[in-house]
C-alpha positions as a Markdown table, in Angstrom:
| # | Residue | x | y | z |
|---|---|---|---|---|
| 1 | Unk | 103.6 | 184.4 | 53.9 |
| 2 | Unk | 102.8 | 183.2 | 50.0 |
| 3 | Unk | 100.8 | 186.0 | 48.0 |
| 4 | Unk | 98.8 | 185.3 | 45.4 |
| 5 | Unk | 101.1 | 186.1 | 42.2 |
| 6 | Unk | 102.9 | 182.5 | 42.9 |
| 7 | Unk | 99.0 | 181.1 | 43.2 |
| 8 | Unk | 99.1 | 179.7 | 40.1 |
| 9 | Unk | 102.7 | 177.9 | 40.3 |
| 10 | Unk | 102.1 | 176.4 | 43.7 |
| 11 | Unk | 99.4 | 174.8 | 42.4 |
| 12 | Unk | 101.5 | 173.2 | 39.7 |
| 13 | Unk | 104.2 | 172.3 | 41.6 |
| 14 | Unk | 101.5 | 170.3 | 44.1 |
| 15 | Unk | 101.6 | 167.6 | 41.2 |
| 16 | Unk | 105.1 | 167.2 | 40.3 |
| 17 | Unk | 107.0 | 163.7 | 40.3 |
| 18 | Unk | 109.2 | 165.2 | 43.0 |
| 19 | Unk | 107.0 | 166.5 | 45.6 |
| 20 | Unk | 105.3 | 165.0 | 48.6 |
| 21 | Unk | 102.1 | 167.1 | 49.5 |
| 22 | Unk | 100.7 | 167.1 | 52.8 |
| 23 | Unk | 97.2 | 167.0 | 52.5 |
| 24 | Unk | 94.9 | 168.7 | 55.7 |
| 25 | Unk | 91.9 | 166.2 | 56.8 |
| 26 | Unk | 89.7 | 169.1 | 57.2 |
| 27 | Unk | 90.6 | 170.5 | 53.7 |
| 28 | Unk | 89.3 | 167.1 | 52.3 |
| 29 | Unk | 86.6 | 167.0 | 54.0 |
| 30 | Unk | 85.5 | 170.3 | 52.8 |
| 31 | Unk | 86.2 | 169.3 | 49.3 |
| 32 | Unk | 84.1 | 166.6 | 49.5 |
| 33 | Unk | 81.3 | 168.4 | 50.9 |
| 34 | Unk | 81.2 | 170.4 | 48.3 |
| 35 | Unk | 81.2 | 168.0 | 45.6 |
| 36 | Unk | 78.7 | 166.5 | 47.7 |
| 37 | Unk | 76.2 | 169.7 | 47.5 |
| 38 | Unk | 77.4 | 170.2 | 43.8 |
| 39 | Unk | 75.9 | 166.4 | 42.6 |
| 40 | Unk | 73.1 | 167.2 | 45.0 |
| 41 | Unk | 71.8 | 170.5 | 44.0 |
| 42 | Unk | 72.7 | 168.9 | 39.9 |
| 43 | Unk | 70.3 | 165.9 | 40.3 |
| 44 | Unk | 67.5 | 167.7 | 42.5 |
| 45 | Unk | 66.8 | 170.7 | 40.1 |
| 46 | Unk | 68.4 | 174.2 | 40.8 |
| 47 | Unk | 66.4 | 176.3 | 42.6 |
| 48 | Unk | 64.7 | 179.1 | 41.0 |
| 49 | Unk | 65.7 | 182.5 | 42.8 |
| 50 | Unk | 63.3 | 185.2 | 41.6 |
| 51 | Unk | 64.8 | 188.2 | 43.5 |
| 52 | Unk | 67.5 | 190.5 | 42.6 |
| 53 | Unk | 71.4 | 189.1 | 43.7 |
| 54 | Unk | 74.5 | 190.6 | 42.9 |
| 55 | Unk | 75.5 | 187.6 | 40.7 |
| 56 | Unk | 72.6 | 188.7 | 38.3 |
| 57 | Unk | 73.7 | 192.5 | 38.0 |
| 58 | Unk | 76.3 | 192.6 | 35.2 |
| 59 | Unk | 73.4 | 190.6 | 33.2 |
| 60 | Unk | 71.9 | 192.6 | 30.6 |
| 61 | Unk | 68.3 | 194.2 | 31.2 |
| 62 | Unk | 65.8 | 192.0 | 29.8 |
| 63 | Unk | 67.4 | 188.7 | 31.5 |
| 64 | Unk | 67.3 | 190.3 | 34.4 |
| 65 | Unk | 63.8 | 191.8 | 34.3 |
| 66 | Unk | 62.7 | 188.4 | 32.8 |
| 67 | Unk | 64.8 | 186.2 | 35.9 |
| 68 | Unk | 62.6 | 188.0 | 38.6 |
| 69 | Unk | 59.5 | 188.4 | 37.0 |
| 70 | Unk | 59.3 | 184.6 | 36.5 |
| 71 | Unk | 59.4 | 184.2 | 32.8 |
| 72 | Unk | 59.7 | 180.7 | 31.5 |
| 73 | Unk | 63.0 | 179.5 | 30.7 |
| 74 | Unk | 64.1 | 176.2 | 28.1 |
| 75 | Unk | 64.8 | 173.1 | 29.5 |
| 76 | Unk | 68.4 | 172.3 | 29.4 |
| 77 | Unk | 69.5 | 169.1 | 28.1 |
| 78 | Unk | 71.6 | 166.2 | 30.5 |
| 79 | Unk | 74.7 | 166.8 | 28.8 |
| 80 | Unk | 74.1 | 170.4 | 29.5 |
| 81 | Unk | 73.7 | 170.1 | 33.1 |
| 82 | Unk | 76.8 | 167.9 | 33.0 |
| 83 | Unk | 78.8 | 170.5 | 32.1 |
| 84 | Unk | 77.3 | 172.5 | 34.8 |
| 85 | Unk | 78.0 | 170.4 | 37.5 |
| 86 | Unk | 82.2 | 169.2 | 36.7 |
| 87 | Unk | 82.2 | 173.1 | 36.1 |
| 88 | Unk | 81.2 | 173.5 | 39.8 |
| 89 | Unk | 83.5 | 170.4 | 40.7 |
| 90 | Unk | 86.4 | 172.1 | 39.4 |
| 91 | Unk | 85.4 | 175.1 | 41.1 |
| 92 | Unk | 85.4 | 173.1 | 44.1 |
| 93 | Unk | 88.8 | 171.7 | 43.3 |
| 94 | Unk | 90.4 | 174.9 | 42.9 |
| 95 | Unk | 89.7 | 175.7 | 46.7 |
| 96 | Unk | 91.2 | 172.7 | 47.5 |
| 97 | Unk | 94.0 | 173.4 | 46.1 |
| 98 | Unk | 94.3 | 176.7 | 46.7 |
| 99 | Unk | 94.3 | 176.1 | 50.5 |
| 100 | Unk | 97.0 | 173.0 | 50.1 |
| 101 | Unk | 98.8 | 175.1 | 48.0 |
| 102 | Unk | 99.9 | 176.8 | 51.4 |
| 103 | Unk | 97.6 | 180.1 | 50.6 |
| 104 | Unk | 95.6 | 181.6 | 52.9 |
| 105 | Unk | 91.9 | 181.0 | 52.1 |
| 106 | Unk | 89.6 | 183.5 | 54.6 |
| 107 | Unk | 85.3 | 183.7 | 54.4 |
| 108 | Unk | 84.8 | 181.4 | 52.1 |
| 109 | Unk | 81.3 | 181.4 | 50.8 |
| 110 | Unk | 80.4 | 184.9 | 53.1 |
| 111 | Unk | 76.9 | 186.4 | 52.6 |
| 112 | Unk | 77.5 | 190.3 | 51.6 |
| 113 | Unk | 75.3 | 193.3 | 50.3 |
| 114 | Unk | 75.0 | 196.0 | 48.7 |
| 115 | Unk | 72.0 | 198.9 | 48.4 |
| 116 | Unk | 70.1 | 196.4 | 49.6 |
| 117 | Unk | 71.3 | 193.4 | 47.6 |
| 118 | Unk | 72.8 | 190.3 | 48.5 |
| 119 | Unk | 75.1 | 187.7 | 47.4 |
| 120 | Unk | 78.1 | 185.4 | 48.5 |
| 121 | Unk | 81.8 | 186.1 | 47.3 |
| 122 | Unk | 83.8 | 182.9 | 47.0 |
| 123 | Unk | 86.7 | 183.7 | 48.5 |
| 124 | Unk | 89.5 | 186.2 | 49.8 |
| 125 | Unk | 92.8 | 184.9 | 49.1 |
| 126 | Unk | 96.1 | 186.0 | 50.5 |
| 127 | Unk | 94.1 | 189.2 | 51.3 |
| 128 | Unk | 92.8 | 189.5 | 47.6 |
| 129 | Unk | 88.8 | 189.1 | 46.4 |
| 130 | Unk | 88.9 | 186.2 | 44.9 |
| 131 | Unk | 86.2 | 184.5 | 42.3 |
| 132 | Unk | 87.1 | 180.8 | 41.3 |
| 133 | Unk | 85.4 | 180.1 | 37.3 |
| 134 | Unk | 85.6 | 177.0 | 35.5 |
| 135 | Unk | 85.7 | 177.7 | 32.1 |
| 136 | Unk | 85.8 | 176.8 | 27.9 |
| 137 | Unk | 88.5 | 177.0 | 26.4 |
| 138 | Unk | 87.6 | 179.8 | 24.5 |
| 139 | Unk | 86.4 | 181.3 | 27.7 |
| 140 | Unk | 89.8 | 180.9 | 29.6 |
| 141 | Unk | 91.5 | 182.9 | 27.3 |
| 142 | Unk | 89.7 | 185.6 | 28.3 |
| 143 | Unk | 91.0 | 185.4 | 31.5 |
| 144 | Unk | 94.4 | 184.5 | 30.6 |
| 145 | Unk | 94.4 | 187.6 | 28.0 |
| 146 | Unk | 92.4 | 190.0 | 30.4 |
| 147 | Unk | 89.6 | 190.5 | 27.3 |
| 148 | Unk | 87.5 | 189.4 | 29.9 |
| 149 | Unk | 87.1 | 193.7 | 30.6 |
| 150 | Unk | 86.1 | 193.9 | 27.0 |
| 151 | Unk | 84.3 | 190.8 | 26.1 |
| 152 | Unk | 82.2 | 190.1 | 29.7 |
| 153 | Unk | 78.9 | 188.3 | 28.3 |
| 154 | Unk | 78.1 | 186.9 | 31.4 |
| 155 | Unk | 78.2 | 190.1 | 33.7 |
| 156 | Unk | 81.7 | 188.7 | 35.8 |
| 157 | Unk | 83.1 | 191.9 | 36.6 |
| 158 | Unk | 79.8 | 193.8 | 37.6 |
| 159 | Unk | 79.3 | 190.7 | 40.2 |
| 160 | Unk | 83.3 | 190.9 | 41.4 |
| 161 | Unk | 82.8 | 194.6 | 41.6 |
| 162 | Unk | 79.7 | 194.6 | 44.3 |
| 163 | Unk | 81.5 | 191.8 | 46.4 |
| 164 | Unk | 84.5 | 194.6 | 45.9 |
| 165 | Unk | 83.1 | 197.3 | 47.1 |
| 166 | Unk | 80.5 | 194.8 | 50.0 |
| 167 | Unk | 84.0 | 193.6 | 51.2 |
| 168 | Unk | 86.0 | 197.1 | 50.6 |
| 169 | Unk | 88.4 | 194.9 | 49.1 |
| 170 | Unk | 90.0 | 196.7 | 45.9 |
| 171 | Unk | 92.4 | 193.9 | 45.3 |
| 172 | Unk | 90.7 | 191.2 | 42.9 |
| 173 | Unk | 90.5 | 188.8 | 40.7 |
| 174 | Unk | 89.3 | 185.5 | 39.2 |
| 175 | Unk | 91.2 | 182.4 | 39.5 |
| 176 | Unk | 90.0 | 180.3 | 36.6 |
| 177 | Unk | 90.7 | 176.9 | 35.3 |
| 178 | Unk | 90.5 | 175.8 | 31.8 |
| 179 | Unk | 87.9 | 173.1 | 32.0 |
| 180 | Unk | 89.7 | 171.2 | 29.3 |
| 181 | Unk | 93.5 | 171.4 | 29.3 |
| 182 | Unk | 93.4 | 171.8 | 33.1 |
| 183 | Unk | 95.8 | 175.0 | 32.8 |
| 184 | Unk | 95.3 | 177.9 | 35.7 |
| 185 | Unk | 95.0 | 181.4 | 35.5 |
| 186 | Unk | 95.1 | 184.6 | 38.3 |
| 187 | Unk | 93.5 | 187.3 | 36.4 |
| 188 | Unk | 93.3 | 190.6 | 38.7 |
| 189 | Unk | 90.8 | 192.8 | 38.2 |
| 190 | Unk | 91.8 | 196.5 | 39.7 |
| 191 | Unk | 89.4 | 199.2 | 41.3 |
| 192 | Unk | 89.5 | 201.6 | 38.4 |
| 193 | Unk | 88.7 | 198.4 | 35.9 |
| 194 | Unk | 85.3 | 197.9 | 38.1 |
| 195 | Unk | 81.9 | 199.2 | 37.7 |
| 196 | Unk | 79.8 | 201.3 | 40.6 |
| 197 | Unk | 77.9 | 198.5 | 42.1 |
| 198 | Unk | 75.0 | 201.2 | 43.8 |
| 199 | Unk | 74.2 | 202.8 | 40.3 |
| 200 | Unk | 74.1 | 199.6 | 38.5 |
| 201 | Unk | 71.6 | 198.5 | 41.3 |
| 202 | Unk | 69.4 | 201.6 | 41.2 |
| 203 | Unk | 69.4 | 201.3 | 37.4 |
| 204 | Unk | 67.7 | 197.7 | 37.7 |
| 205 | Unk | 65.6 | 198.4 | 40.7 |
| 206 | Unk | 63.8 | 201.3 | 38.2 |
| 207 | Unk | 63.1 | 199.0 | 35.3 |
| 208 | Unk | 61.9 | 196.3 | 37.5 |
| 209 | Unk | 59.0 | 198.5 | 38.4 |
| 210 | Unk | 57.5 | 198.6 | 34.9 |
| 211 | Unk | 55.4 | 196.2 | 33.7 |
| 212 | Unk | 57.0 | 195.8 | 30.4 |
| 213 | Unk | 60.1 | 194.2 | 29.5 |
| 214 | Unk | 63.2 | 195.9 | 28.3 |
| 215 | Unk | 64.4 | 195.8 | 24.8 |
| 216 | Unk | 65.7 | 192.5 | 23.4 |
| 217 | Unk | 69.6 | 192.5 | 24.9 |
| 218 | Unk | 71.2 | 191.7 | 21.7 |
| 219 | Unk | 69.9 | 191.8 | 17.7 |
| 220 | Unk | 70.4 | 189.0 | 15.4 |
| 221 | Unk | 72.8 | 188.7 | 13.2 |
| 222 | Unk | 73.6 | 187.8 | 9.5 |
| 223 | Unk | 74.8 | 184.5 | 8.5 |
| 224 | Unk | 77.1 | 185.0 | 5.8 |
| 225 | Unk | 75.7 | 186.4 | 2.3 |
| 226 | Unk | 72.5 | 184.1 | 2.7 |
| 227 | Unk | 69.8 | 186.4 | 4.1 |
| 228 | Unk | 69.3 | 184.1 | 7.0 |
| 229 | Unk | 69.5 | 185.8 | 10.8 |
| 230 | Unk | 70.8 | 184.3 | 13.8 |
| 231 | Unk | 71.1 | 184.6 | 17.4 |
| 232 | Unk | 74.1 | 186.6 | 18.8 |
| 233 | Unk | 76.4 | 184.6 | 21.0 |
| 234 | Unk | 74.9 | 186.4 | 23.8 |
| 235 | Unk | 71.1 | 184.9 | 23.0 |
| 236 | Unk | 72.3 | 182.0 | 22.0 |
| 237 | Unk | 73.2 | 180.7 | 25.8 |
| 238 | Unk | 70.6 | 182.6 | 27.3 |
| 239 | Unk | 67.5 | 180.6 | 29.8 |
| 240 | Unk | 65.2 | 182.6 | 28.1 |
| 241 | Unk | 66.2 | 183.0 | 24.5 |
| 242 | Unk | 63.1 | 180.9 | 23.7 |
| 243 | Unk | 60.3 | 183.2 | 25.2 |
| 244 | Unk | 62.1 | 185.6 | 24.4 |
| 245 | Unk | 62.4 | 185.1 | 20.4 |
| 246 | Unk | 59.0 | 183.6 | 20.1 |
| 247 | Unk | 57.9 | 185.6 | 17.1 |
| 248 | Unk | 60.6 | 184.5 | 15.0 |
| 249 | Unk | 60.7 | 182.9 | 12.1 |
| 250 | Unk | 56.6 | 184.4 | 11.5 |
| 251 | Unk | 55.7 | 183.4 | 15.0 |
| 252 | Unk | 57.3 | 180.0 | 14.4 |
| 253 | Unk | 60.1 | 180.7 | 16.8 |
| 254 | Unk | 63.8 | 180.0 | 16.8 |
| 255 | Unk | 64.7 | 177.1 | 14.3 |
| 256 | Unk | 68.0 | 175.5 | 14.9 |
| 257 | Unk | 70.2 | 173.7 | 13.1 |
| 258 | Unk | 73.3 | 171.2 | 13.5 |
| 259 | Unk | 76.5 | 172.3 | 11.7 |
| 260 | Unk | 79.8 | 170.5 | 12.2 |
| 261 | Unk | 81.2 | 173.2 | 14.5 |
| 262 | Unk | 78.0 | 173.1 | 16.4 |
| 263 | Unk | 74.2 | 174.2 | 16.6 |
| 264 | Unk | 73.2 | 177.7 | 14.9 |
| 265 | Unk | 69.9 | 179.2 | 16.1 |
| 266 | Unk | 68.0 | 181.1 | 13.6 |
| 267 | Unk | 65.4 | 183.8 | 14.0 |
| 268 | Unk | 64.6 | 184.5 | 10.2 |
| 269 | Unk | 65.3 | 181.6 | 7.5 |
| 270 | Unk | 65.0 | 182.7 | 4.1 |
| 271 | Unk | 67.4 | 180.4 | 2.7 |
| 272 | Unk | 67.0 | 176.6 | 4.0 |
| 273 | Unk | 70.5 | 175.3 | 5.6 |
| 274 | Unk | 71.8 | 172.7 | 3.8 |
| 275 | Unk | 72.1 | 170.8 | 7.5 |
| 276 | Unk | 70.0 | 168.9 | 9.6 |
| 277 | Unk | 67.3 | 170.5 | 11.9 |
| 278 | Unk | 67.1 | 169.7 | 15.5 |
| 279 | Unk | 64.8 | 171.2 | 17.8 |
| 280 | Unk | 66.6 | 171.4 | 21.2 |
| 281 | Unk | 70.7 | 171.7 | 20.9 |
């Protein structure tokens, strides 16, 4: 029986010149599906969930308390929600391939909870939790590196704790795939590296009673010696960031503009960037 630590290299070896892969009909037809359901749910709009799930508890506060009450969010851009989708794709691919791969792939998609809360894990593989991510480059090497512990923007290990401890499954980890070189990673996550799913819970359930939203998640931050503040890397992907920051700038909100490396949102401008402006990136 194949474990998980030769996940990764099974994978691989499904490709090379040498090898002659039996593909399962029923595995196809599954990926398929899913790609099917990924384009679908893409091009129809994704559905606005306004209750608490355990995907959203490693979030910081104020996203939270401002996904449930219902506060606007930005509009993403097409190329945005392109990215989305062959992220899910991949995703989808990785399940594929897992399962072809010879590795056992058990409740895929299962509903869990915990105090309360529900959610759907991804996956068990080969007896391990398992949470398939598509990611940057600059977010792979996260998992590659296992910074991900330190460096979690995006609340991952909170949500792979509470299907932990739903499943009482201590062996986890994220399978990821670089969405651009199309390398593979396993990167376990161990019980004593997780988070207590129930108090995170409790903590949100209490500041979801008050009327008020939490402090802002993240401050700005310089750019450079010029006097100008930004949006931290944490805002600047955020739904909300928009509502949010909408006294910026003297109540004229966030003011972006396009640099060669990409778009930098600013919060306070006291010295005009020598770029172009752009007012959705």
């Amino acid at each position: 029986m194949k474990t998980i630590d030769t996940l990764v290299e099974d994978i691989y070896t499904l490709f090379a010149s040498d090898t002659k892969t039996t593909i399962k009909e029923e595995d196809l037809k599954s990926l398929v599906d899913g790609i099917s359901k990924a384009v679908t749910s893409a091009l129809s709009g994704r559905e606005d969930k306004n209750n608490l799930r355990l995907s959203m508890i490693g979030q910081p506060n104020r996203k939270v308390w401002y996904n449930i009450k219902g506060a606007p969010k930005r509009s993403l851009s097409g190329p945005t929600m392109i990215k989305f989708l062959y992220g899910d794709i991949l995703e989808q691919l990785l399940i594929f391939l897992t399962k072809t791969a010879g590795h056992t792939l058990e409740d895929p998609q299962k509903e869990v909870e915990v105090s309360g809360v529900k959610g759907h894990h991804d996956a068990i593989v080969d007896g391990v939790l398992v949470d398939f991510k598509s990611a940057s480059p600059y977010s792979f090497k996260k998992f590659k590196e296992g910074t991900i512990l330190q460096d979690d923007p995006f609340g991952y290990i909170a949500q792979l704790s509470a299907y932990s401890k739903a499943n009482k499954k201590p062996d986890a980890g994220f399978v990821a795939i670089d969405k651009v070189s199309g390398e593979i990673v396993f990167c376990p996550i161990h019980a004593m590296e997780m988070i207590n799913p129930e108090i995170r819970i409790e903590e949100l359930k209490a500041l979801l009673e008050d009327d008020t939203p939490p402090k802002k998640c993240y401050d700005a931050v310089p750019d450079g010696k010029s006097g100008n503040m930004r949006l931290s890397v944490g805002c600047s992907f955020c739904d909300y960031r928009d509502h949010c920051w909408a006294d910026a700038n003297g109540g004229r909100g966030i003011r972006t503009f396009m640099y060669s490396n990409g778009p930098k949102h600013f919060v306070e401008v006291l010295k005009e960037p020598d770029v172009p402006e752009v007012k959705d990136a």
